[in-house]
C-alpha positions in Angstrom: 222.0 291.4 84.9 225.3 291.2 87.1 225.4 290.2 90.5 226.8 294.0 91.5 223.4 295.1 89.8 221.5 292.7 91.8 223.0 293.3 95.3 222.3 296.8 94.9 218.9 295.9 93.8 218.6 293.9 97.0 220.1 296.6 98.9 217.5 299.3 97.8 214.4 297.1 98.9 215.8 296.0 101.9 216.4 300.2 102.5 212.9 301.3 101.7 211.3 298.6 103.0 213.1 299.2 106.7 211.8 303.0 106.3 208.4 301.7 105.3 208.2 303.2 102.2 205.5 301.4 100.0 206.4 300.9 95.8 203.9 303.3 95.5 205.4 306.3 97.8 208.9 305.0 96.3 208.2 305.7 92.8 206.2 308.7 93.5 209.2 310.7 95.4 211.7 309.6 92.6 209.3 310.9 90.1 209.3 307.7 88.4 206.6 305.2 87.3 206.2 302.6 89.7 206.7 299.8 86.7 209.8 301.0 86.8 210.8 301.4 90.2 209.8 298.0 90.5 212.1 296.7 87.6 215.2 298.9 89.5 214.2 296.8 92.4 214.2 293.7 91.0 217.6 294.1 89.2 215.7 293.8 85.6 216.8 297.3 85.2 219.9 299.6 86.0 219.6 302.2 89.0 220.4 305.2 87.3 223.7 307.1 89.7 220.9 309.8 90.3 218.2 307.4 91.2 220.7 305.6 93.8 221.7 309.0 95.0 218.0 310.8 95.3 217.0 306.9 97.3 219.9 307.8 99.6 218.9 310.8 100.4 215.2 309.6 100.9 216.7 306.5 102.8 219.0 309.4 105.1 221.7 306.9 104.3 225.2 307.8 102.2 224.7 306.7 98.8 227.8 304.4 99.4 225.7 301.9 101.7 223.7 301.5 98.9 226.5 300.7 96.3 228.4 298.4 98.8 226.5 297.4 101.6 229.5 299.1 103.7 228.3 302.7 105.9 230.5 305.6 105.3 233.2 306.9 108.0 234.9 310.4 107.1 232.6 313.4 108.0 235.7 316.1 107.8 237.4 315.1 104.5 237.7 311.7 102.4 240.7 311.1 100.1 240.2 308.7 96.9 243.8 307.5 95.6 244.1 307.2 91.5 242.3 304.8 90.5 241.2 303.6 94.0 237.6 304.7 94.2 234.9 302.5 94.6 233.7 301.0 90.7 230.3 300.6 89.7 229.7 298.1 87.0 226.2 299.4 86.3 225.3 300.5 82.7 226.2 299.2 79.5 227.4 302.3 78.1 229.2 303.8 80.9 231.9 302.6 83.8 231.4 304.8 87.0 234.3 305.2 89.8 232.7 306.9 93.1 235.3 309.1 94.3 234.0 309.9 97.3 232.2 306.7 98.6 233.2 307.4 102.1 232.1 310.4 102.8 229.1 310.6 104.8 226.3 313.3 104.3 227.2 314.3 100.6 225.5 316.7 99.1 227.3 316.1 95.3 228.1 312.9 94.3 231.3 313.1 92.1 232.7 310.2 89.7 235.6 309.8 86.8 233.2 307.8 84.3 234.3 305.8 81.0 232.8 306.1 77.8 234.1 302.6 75.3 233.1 303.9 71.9 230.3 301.9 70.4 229.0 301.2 66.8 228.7 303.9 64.3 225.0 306.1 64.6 224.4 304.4 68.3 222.8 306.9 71.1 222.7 305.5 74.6 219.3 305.3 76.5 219.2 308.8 77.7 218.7 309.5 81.5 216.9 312.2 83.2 216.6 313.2 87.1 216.1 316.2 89.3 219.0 318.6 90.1 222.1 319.2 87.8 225.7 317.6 86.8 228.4 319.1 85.8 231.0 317.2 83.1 234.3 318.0 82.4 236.4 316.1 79.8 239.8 314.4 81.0 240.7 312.5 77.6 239.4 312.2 74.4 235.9 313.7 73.1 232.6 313.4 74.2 229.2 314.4 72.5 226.7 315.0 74.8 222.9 315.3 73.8 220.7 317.0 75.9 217.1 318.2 75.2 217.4 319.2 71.4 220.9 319.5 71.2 223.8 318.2 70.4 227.5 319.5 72.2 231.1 317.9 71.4 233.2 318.5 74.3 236.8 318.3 73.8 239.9 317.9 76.5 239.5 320.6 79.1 235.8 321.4 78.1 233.3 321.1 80.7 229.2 320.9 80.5 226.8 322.2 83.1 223.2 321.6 82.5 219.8 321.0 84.4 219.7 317.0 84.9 215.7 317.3 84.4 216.4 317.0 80.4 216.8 313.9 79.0 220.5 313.7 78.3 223.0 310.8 77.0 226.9 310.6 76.5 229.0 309.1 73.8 232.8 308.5 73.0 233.6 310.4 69.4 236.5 309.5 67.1 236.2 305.7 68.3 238.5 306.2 71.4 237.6 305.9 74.9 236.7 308.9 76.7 237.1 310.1 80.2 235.5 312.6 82.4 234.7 313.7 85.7 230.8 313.9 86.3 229.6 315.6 89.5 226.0 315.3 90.4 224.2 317.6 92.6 220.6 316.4 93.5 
């Protein structure tokens, strides 16, 4: 575990233990077992993006406060320069970039995420959470597999689909892949 997974960790107990939120109450409103709610809080596990983004909305904080201990500013617009947003070293198989970290009050939470190709036949633990995301390919190819299916998405393609089905991401032709990944909870 890294020390970025561990601060947010920290950060996410400290949040729902100033609301007075039990474990319990915690788990229940993410829709997730309370094992594993515990494990997100201890750092043993990744946060999910979604699962940070749903606890912010449950915490009425920005989703930002929870990824760097900093509270958001801009209400009327925010502007992320190229390669300026806020990284989050999170998950093995991805590489997030917030792109709207200071914004308060979001109601999508948009990122440019990295794909490293891995090993011939490997899938990613797949991920599941309420509301929806939308994925549109920057560079290179990504295949995508959601509920029983299987999508390549090329440069310019895009991917909307229901976040409640269990879905995964990987880089195809052994190059890195980019996209832009928009979560609405």
């Amino acid at each position: 575990m890294t020390n970025i997974q561990l601060e947010i960790a920290s950060r996410v107990k400290d949040m729902r233990e100033v609301c007075e939120i039990s474990l319990q109450e915690m788990a229940q409103k993410l829709d997730v077992p309370v094992d594993t709610y515990q494990k997100y809080e201890s750092g043993e596990m990744d946060i999910p993006a979604s699962i940070l983004y749903e606890a912010s909305q449950i915490f009425d904080v920005d989703t930002s406060l929870l990824l760097t201990g900093e509270d958001t500013r801009m209400s009327v617009f925010a502007v992320t320069r190229k390669d300026k947003g806020i990284r989050i070293d999170r998950r093995e198989a991805y590489d997030y970039e917030n792109l709207a970290s200071n914004f308060s009050h979001k109601e999508m939470e948009p990122f440019i995420v990295n794909v490293m190709p891995k090993e011939e036949g490997y899938i990613p633990e797949p991920n599941y959470h309420k509301g929806y995301e939308f994925v549109y390919v920057l560079e290179g190819r990504l295949r995508v597999f959601i509920k029983d299916n299987i999508i390549d998405l090329n440069e310019g393609d895009s991917i909307y689909f229901d976040s409640l089905y269990k879905h995964s991401m990987i880089a195809l032709d052994n190059k890195p892949v980019k996209f832009l990944d928009v979560l609405k909870l």
